[in-house]
N, C-alpha and C positions, 0 to 999 in steps of 0.2 A: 628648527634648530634653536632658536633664539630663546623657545621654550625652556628646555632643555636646559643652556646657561642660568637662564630665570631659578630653574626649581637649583641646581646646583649651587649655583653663589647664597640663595636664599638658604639651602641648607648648611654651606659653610658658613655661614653668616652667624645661623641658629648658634653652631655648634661654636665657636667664637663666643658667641653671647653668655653660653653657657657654662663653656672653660675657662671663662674671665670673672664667672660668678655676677654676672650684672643685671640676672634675672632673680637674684633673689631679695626677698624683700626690704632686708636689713639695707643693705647697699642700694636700695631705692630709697628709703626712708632718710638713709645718712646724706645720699645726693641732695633732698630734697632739704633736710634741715644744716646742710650746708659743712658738715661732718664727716661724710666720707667722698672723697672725690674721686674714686675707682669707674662711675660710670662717666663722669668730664671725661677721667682721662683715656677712655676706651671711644667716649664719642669724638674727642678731642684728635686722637689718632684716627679714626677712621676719615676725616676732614683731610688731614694732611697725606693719608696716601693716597688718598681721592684724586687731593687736587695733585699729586705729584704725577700720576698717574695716568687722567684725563688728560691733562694738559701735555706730557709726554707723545701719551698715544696722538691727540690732535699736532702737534708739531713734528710728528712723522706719519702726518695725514692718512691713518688710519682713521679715524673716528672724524664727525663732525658735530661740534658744540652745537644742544639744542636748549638754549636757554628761554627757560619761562620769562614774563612780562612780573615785574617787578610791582606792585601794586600792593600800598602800605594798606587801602582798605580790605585787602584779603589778610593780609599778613598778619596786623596788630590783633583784630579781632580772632582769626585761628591759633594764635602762639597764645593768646590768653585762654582762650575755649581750650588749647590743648594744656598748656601749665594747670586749668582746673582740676581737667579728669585725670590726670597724674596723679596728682596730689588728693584729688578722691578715692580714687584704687589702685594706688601706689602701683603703676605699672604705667606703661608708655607702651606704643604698639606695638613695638619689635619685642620687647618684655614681656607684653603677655601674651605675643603665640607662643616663646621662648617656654614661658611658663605655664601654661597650658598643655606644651608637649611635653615637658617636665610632667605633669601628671596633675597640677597645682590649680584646681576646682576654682580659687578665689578668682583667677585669672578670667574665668570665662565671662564673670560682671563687666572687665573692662574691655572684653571683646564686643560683648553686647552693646556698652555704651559707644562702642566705634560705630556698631551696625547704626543702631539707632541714630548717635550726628550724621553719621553720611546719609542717611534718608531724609531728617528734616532737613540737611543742606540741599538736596539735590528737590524737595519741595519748593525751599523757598529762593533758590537759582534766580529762576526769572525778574522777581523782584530786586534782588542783591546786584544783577548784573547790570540794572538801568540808574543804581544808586552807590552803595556802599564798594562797589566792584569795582566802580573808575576811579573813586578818590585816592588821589594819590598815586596814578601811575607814570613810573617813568619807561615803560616799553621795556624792552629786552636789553638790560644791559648787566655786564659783568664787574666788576671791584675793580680789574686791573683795567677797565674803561671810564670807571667814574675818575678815579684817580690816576689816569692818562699817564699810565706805565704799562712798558713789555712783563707779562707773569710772574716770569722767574726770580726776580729781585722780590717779587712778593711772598711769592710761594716761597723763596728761603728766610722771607724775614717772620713769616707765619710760623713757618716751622722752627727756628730759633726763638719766637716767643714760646711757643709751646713747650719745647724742651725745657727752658727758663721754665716756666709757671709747674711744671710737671716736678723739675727739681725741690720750689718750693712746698710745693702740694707734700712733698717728701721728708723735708726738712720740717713741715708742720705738726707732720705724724697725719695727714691727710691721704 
């Protein structure tokens, strides 16, 4: 069943991505040269019902938080390796299956170059894992544990910056 959810959410997700225009190129290009903020604020929203949500569900002990290990040597290097290939084929990965199912040919370079990073990562794993994969790890911890507060006063202070930044983004003509 859990499948099931999977393919579901992933296709309301698609269609989201789609209705909101965030797969097309222009609105990638304008993200990127810092000119249109349509995909912030679609990424920006799905952050805040996430966390409204998650955290929700775990504090009526449905759901239990499975948080990954924190580890700045995965992270700094993937968030740039990923900021690259964006910015080389102006897509991101929910973007280019989005646009690919769209019908949109360009897309499939930046599917390929997913395939491809995930094979030479999972090559050079072994090495990464004895080196560059421990630097920096602080274990499994969450935001509202570095900073030794209960969620909620975070998650509403999150979501009132965002609404703030959203407003401006507005008033910029962003």
């Amino acid at each position: 069943m859990d499948l099931w959810y999977g393919l579901f959410t992933g296709v309301l997700f698609g269609a989201l991505l789609q209705r909101c225009e965030v797969i097309r190129y222009d609105r990638q290009l304008g993200a990127l040269r810092l000119r249109d903020m349509t995909i912030v604020k679609f990424m920006l929203s799905t952050v805040v019902v996430g966390m409204i949500g998650i955290y929700l569900l775990f504090d009526l002990g449905l759901v239990k938080l499975s948080v990954k290990a924190t580890v700045l040597g995965g992270v700094i290097p993937g968030g740039l390796l990923f900021g690259l290939g964006w910015g080389l084929v102006g897509y991101c990965p929910g973007t280019a299956a989005g646009a690919l199912g769209e019908g949109r040919l360009d897309a499939f370079w930046a599917i390929l170059g997913m395939f491809v990073g995930a094979g030479l990562y999972a090559e050079a794993y072994p090495a990464l894992k004895a080196g560059l994969l421990i630097w920096g790890d602080y274990g499994k911890i969450t935001l509202p544990q570095v900073l030794d507060v209960n969620h909620w006063p975070l998650i509403a202070a999150v979501t009132v910056g965002a609404l703030l930044l959203f407003r401006w983004f507005e008033k910029k003509g962003l």
